[in-house]
N, C-alpha and C positions, 0 to 999 in steps of 0.2 A: 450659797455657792453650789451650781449646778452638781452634780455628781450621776457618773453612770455606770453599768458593768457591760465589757465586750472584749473584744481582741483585738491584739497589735497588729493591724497589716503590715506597715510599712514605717522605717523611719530612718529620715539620712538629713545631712548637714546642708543648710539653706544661709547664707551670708545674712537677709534680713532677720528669719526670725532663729537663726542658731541650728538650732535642732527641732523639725517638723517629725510629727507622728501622727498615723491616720488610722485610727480605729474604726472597727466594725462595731457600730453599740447591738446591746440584745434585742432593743427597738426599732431595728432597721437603720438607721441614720448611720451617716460614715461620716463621721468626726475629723475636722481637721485642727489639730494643738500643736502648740510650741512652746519651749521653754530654752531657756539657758543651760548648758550643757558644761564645764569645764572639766577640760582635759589635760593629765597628767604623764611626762616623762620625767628619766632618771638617766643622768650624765655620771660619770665615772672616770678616774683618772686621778693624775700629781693635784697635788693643791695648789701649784702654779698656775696649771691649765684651768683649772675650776675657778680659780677666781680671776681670771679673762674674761672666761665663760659667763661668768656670773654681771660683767660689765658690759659685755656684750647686750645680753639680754635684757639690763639696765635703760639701756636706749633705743631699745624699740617701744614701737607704740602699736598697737597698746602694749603697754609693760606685763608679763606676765609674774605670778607670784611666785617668789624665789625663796628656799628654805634647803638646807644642810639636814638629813635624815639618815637613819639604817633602813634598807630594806634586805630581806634574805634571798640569799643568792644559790641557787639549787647544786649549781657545780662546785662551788668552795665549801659547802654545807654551814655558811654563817652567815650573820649580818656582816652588811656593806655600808661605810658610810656614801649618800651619794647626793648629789645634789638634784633637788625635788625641783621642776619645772611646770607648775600649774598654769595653762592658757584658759582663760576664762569663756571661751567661747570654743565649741568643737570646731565651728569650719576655719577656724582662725592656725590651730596646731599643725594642720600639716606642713604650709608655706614656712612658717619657722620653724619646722625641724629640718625642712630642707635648706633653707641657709645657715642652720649650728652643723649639722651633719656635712657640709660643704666647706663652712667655716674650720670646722677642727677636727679635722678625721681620724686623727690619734686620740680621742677619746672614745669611750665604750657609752653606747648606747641604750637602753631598757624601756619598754613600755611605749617604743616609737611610736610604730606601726600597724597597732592594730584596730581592727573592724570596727567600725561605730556600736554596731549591735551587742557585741563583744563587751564592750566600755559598757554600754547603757545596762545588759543582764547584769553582772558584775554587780554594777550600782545599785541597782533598785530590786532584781529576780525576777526580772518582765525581758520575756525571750521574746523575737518572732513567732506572732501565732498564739501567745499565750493568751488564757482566759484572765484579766484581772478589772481593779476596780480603779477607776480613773476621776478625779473633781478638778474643776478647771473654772477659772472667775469668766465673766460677760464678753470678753474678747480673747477667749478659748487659750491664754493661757494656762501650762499642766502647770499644778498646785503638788499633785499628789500622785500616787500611782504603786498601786498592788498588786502585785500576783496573787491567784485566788488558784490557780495551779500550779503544780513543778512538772519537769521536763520529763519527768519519769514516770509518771502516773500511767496506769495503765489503760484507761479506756479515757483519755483527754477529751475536754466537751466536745460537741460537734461545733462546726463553723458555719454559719449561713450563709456563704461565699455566693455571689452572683458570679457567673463562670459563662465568659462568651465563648465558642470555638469557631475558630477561620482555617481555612484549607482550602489552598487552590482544587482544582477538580484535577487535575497531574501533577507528577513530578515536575518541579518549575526548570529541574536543572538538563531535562533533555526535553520534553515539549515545551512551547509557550501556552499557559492556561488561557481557560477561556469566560472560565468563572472565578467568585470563590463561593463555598457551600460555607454558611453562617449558621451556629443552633445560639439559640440564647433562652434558656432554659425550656419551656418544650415547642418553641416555635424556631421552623426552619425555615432559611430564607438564604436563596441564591442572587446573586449579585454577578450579571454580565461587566467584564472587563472592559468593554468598549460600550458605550464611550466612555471614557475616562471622567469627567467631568459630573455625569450623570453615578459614576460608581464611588467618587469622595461624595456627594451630597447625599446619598443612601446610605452609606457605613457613618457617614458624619450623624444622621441621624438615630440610627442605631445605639452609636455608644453614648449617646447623649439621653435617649431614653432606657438604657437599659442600664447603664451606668455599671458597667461588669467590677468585680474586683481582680477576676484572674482572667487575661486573654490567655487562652491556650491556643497553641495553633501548631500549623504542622509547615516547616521550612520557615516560619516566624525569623529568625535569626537572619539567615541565608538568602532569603530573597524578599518574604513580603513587607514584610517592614520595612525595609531598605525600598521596596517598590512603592508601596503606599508615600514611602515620606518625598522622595523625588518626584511623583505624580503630584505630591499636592501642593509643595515647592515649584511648582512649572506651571500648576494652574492658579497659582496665590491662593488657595482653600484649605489654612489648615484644618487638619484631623486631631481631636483630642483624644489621642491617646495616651499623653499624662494626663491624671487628675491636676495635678499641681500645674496650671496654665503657664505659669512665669518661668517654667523651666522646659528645656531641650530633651530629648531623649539620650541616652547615656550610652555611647560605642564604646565595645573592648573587641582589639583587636584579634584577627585568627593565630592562632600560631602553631607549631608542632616543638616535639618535643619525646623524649628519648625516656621510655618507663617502662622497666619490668622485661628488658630482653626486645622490644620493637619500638618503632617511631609512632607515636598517637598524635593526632589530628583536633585540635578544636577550633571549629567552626566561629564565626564573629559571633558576637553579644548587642542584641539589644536589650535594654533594661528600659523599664518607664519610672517614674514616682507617681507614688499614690494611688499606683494599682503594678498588680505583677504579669509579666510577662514571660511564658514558659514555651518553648519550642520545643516541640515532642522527641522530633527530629535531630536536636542538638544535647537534650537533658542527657546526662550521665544516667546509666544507668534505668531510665524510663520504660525500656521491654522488659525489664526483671523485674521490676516494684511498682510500676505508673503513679498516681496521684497520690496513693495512701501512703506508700513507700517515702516519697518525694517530703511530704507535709511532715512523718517523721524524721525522718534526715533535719528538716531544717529545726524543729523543735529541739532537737537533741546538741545540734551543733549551736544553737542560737547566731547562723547567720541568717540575711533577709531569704524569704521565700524563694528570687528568683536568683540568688546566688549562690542558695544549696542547690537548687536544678540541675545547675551548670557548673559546680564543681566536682573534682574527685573526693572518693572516698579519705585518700592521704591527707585534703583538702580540709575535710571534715573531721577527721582525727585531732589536726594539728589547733582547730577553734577549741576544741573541746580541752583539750589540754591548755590553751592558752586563760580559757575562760577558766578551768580552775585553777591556774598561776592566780590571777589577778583577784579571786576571793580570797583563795590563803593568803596576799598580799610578796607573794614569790614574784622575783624580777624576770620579764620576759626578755629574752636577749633579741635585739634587732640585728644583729647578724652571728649567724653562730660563731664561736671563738674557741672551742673544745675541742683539742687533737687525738687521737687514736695516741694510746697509752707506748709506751717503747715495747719492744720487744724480741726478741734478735731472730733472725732468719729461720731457725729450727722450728720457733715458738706457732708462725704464722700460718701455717697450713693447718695444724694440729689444733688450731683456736677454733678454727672455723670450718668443717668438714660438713654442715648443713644438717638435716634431717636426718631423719634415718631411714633406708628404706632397705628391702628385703626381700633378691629377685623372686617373683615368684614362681611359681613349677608350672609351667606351662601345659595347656588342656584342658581339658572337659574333668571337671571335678562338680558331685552331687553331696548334696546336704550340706550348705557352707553354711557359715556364720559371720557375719559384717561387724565389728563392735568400735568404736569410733569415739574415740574423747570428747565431750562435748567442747568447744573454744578452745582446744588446746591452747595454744600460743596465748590469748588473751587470761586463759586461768592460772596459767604457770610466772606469767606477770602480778595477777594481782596475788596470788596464793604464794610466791616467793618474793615479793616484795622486788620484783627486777625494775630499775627507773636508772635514766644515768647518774642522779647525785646516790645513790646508795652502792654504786658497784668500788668496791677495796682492792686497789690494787698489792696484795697483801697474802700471799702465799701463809701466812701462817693465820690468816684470820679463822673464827668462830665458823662462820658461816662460809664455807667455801664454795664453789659451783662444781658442777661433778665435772673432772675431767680439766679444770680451765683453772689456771696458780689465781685466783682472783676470789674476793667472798663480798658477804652480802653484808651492806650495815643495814640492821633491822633495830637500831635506835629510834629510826622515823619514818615517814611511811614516805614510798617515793611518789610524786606526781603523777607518772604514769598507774601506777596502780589503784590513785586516789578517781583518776579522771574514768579508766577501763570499768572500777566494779560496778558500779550503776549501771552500766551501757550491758553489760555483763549478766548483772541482775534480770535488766529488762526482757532482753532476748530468750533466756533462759524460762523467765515464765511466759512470754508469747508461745514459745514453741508450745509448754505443757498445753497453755489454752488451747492453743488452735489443734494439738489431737484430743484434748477432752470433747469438743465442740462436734456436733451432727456433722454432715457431709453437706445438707441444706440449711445450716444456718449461714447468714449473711456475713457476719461477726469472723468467721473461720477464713475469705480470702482477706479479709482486712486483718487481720493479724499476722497473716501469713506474709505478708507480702511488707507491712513495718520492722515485722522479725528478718525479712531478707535486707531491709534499710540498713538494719541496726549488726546483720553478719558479716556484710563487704566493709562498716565501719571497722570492726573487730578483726575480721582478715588485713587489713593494712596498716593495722595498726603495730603490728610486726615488723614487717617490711621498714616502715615511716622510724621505727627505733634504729635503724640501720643506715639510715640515709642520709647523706651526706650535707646538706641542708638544714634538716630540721633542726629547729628550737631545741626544742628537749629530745637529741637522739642521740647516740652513743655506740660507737662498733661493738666496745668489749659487752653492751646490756644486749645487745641483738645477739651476739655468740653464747650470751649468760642461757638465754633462752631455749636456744637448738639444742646447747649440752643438757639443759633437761630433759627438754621432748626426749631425747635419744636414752637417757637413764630413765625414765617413765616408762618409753616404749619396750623396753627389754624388760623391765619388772613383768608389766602386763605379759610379755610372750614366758619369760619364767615361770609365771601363777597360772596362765593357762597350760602350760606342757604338763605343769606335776598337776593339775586335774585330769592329764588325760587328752590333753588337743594337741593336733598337729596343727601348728604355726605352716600354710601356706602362701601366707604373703604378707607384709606389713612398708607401707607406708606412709611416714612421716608421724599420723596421729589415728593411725586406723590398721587393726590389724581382720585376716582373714584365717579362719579355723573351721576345722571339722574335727568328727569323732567317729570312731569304728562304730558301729551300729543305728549310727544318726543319730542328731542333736534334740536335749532333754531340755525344754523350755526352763526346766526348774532348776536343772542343773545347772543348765547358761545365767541363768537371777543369782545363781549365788556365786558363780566364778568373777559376774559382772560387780559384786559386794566385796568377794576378795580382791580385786584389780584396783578400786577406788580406798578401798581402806589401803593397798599399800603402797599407795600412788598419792592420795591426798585429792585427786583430779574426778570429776565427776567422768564415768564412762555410760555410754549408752547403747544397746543392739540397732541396727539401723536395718536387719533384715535379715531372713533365714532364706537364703537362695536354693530351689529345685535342683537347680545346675547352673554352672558358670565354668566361663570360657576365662581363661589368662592367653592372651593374644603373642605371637612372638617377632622377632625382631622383620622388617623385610626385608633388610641385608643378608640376616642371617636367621634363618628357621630355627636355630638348635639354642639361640639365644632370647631370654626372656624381656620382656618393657613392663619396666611397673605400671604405667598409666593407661596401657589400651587393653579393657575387659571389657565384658558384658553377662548379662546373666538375667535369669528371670528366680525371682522371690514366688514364696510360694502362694500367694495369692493372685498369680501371673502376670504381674507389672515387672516392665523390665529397669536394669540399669543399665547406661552404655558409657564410656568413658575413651575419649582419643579414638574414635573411628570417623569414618567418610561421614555419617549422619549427624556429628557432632561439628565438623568443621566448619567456619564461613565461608569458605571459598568453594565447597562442592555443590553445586549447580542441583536446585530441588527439585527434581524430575530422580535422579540419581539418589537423593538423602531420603525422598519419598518411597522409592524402590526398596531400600535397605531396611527403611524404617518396617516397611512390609511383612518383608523378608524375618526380621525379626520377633516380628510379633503372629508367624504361622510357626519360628523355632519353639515359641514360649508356651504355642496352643497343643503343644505333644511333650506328654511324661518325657519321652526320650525323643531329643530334638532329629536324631537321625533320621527319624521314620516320615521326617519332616523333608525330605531331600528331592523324592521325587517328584512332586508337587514343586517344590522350589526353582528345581530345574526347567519345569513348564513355565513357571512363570516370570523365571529370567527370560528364557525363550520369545514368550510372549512382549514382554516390555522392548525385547530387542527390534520384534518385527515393528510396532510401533514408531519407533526411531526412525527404522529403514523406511517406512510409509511417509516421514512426515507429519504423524499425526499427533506427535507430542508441542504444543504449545513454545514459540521461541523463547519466549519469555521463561518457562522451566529449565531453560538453559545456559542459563545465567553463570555467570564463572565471576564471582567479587572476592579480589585481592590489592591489596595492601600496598602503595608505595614504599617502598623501602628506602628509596632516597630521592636528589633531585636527578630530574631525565640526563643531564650533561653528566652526573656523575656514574651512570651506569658504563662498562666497558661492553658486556655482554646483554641485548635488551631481551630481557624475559617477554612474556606475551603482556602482562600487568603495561610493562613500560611502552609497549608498543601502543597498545590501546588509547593507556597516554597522550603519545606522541597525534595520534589523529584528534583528537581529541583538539589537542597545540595548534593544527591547523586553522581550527576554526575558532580558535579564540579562546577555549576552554581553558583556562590551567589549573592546575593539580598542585599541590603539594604533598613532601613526605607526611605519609599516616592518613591520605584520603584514598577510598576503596574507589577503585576504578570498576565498572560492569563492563563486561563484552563475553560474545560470545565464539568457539573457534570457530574457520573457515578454509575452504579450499581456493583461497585467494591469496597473495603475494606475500601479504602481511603475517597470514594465519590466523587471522582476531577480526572482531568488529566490534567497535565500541559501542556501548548500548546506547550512551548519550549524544550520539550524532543529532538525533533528531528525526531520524527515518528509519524504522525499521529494517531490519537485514532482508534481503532477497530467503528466505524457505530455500533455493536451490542452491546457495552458497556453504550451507551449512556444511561443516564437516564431522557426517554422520560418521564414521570411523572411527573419529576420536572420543566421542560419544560414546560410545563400545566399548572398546577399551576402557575410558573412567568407569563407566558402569559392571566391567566385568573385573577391575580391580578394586572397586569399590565392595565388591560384595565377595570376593574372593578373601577379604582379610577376615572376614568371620564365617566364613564356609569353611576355613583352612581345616578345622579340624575334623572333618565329615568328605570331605571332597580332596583335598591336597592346597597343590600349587594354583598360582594362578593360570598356566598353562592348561592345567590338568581341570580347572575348570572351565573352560574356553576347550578344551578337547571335548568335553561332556554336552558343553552347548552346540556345539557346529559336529554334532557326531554325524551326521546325515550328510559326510559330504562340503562342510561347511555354508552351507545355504542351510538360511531360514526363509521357507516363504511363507508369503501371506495369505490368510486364507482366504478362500474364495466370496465371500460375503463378510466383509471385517463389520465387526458392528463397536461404536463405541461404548465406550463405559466410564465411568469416572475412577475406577477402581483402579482402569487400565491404563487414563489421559490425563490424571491429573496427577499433581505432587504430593500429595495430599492422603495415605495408605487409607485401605478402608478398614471402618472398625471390624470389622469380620474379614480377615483376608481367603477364609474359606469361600466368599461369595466372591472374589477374583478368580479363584481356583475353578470354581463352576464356570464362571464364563468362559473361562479357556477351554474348559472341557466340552462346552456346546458347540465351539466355531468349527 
């Protein structure tokens, strides 16, 4: 019997052969097996309905295997009797639970709905991706099939992935390209759009001898694959870009959708079989993790490759927990049924008051110290056992929550905490490794960037306890939570006062301290020793700051905002948080400026000394403006639809943009960024995506100005004043800036982009 070792690329539900799986072997070859797959749900309800039920499913064909069992139910904390519904074939189970779930709605559900991949780890411990050992008889039926790794391992084999990349040569969505730029491992090859005929027999040949496993591409989603398949639809030539020939390519539709305080956008889905598909452009999260980030996510969630890409991290939480329901043999509920607990009016403010936070004292404060829980939220779940079946509604229990009449049962460990520790674990020693590691080893962004995979898991995975939806989520576990954070965070600000530190700011999971004579490295090791021994919670230093700025309201000066600082650490790398350079919507010409700006504050012990200079160079970036000589495209203004165009009364510039946009065919929905830039035209905007560039003389340089001088007025504030009072400084001459007589460029001076030395901006101002 043949036998080999490789990886699971891909595997989904095929009517012929059940369940197809396509491995990578060690020896090159991409294996295509199938086996029989049987799949299991659990009905619930009177024994009148279940034995309907049970005759129901009597007379279908094929008959699936019917049996009366317990399985344990996480929200009653016991076995259930339920009745077992084994479909012997996986593509066969979903059609029949959509006619018993139509059929008899009054019963409960379990173990519906979930992922192929999900089902298959569960079975066997072979994720997406994983390394295992596979044997299979003469007509590649699977026999057998091992994990030879777990999801947790820290330096998982490497993969030989064959990896094509396509990208048009523009933006598809405001020019029409002209190429696409092809790489297929180190050969590059462009392919003219026109003629059409002549560009499917080219790529046709391409993926045929190159036989990729992962198309990467850029607007993949959005336009070219949707372009490629209608091109080759019109000229009858299909493109294989499934491996799997007998099958279609796989649409999911766009839709929007309401998370976390705004409307978010996801763009349509193309999926292939038997090879994956990843659009750079659409992937969650791809500018913060790219490919290594990506490949982790989907090992950890155990769904397919190009389904972790494109899902959220809530997304990914929710497999992860489902997949370990379904090893401990725990019933996954196919629609949640679990109410927020009674509680009378008084109760419900006081349950839920959030984080904790602690305005801070606004200004220029030297010698700080950062110290920062590691995973708050996630350690204080697995470390107090928080999961919805373990929360006691029960004011006199053992285990109470601080502050909340409710305790913990720590009989059994809850779900959530069994699913978070590993993920918990993992991240935890990434980090160590990746600052143990040189600054030039390889190994340091690849950890780095798995360990951001595995933080936005852990950061939603709070949230996902709270939300209204989830399987396993629960109000009173999500309030159990924050009442801790908030008792942890005060322990930590008590142990640090009676050491001697003034608590200047704390929030949520991070507080901010200094000491009369400056902070004693040795001294902060053992205050950071008392904090965690009487916390239970790992705490970490995240930075000793030179000087830092607490930013204040711009309503109101005399009022503080937790969230907009900045500061330089004393190796002079800065932090910024809720300013113009952090935002999406502020135009990078403007974010470049700031960004500058900041990093000539961080090149001086005392950033004051830093001002006159700063003033030259606001100065200078203005005449620029006023010249024309900053690049349109650095003027970019991307924001957010907030809803649909008819439902606006008042149309912001976003909506207007919009609206031209509507003219010509474009449409938008809520949670897609619209580009444009302002103008001294009717509208006051120009949508970037028109297709033609803005006339240079439309621009309205004014308002340019103004962002720019309010953009940097919010962290000048405390060296300079108001915003007034910095715009009085800049137009002191009169209000005219002019240009000098021989302007010369620079990229220091023209681009978005600050320069590493912004003392060499500084010189060039001083030449002209």
């Amino acid at each position: 019997m043949p036998e080999c070792k490789g990886w699971l690329l891909d595997l989904f539900e095929d009517p012929e052969d059940d369940v197809v799986l396509y491995i990578i072997a060690r020896d090159g070859r991409r294996l295509r097996l199938h086996t029989c797959f049987p799949v299991t749900f659990y009905a619930r309800g009177s024994n009148t309905e279940l034995r309907t039920l049970w005759r129901f499913l009597s007379s279908q064909s094929p008959k699936p295997v019917l049996k009366r069992t317990r399985r344990f139910d996480a929200f009653t904390r016991q076995d259930e009797t339920v009745l077992e519904v084994q479909v012997q074939r996986a593509y066969l189970q979903r059609p029949l639970f959509e006619r018993v779930a139509k059929s008899f709605p009054h019963l409960t559900f379990d173990d519906a709905d979930i992922q192929l991949s999900l089902r298959f780890a569960a079975a066997t411990g072979v994720f997406p991706l994983a390394h295992c050992t596979v044997s299979f008889d003469e007509g590649y039926t699977l026999k057998s099939i091992c994990p030879l790794e777990k999801a947790w391992a820290l330096t998982p084999s490497r993969i030989p992935f064959r990896v094509m990349t396509i990208a048009p040569n523009c933006d598809p969505h405001r020019t029409l390209p002209e190429r696409l730029e092809i790489d297929c491992g180190r050969s590059h090859y462009q392919l003219s759009l026109f003629p059409e005929r002549g560009l499917l027999v080219n790529l046709k040949a391409l993926l045929e001898r190159f036989d990729p496993d992962i198309l990467l591409t850029s607007w993949g989603d959005t336009w070219l694959l949707p372009y490629l398949l209608e091109t080759s639809e019109k000229h009858s030539l299909p493109l294989p870009l499934n491996r799997e020939s007998r099958k279609e390519v796989r649409w999911q539709k766009e839709r929007s959708y309401f998370s976390y305080g705004r409307v978010v956008y996801r763009g349509q889905q193309v999926q292939l079989y038997g090879r994956c598909h990843i659009d750079r452009r659409n992937a969650v999260l791809w500018d913060d993790y790219g490919m290594e980030g990506t490949l982790e996510a989907c090992r950890v969630t155990a769904l397919p490759l190009q389904v972790s890409a494109r899902s959220s991290p809530g997304t990914g939480i929710s497999s992860i927990e489902i997949l370990t329901a379904l090893r401990e043999g725990i019933l996954v509920p196919w629609q949640k049924q679990q109410a927020e607990m009674v509680k009378p009016a008084s109760e419900l403010f006081l349950a839920d008051p959030g984080g904790m936070v602690y305005q801070p004292v606004v200004g220029v404060h030297r010698n700080v110290a950062q110290i920062d829980f590691v995973s708050l939220y996630p350690s204080i779940m697995v470390n107090f056992n928080i999961s919805p079946e373990t929360i006691i509604n029960d004011p006199a229990a053992e285990n109470l929550v601080p502050t909340l009449g409710i305790g913990i049962d720590n009989s059994i460990t809850g779900i959530v905490p069994k699913s978070l520790k590993p993920l918990l674990m993992k991240r935890i020693t990434l980090k160590k490794e990746t600052a143990r590691l040189e600054a030039w080893d390889p190994r340091r962004q690849d950890f780095a960037r798995r360990a951001s995979a595995l933080k936005w898991l852990l950061v939603t995975c709070f949230g996902y306890l709270g939300y209204k939806n989830a399987r396993f989520g629960r109000i009173e576990a999500h309030q159990a939570v924050t009442a801790y954070a908030r008792e942890l965070l005060l322990r930590a600000k008590e142990t640090a006062e009676a050491a001697g530190y003034e608590i200047l700011h704390m929030y949520v999971d991070a507080l901010w301290i200094r000491k009369e004579g400056g902070i004693d490295k040795g001294e902060l090791d053992t205050l950071l020793e008392e904090i965690q021994l009487n916390t239970g919670v790992p705490i970490a230093l995240d930075g000793i700051y030179r000087w830092l700025v607490f930013l204040p309201s711009r309503q109101n000066e005399n009022r503080s905002v937790p969230n907009r600082y900045f500061g330089a650490f004393e190796d002079g790398s800065l932090k910024i948080r809720g300013i113009a350079a952090r935002r999406g919507d502020t135009p990078s010409y403007i974010a470049g400026v700031q960004d500058c700006i900041l990093k000539m504050l961080a090149d001086w012990p005392d950033p004051a000394a830093a001002i006159p200079d700063i003033i030259q160079y606001l100065q200078q970036s203005i005449r620029l403006l006023k010249a024309g000589r900053v690049p349109v495209h650095e003027l970019l203004v991307s924001q957010r639809l907030g809803r649909k165009l008819d439902a606006y009364t008042t149309l912001p510039a976003a909506a207007r943009a919009a609206l031209q946009l509507e003219g010509i065919g474009k449409h938008l929905r809520p949670g897609q960024r619209v580009r444009f830039v302002y103008t001294r035209l009717k509208d006051g905007v120009y949508a970037w995506d028109l297709g033609k560039a803005p006339d240079p003389a439309i621009i309205d340089v004014d308002q340019y100005i103004k962002l720019l001088i309010r953009a940097n007025s919010e962290i000048l504030q405390p060296w300079v004043g108001s915003e007034k009072d910095l715009a009085a400084r800049l137009f002191a001459s009169g209000g005219q800036l002019a240009l000098p007589r021989q302007p010369r460029a620079h990229p220091a001076l023209h681009a978005s982009q600050p320069p590493a030395n912004p003392c060499v901006a500084l010189a060039i101002i001083r030449t002209m």
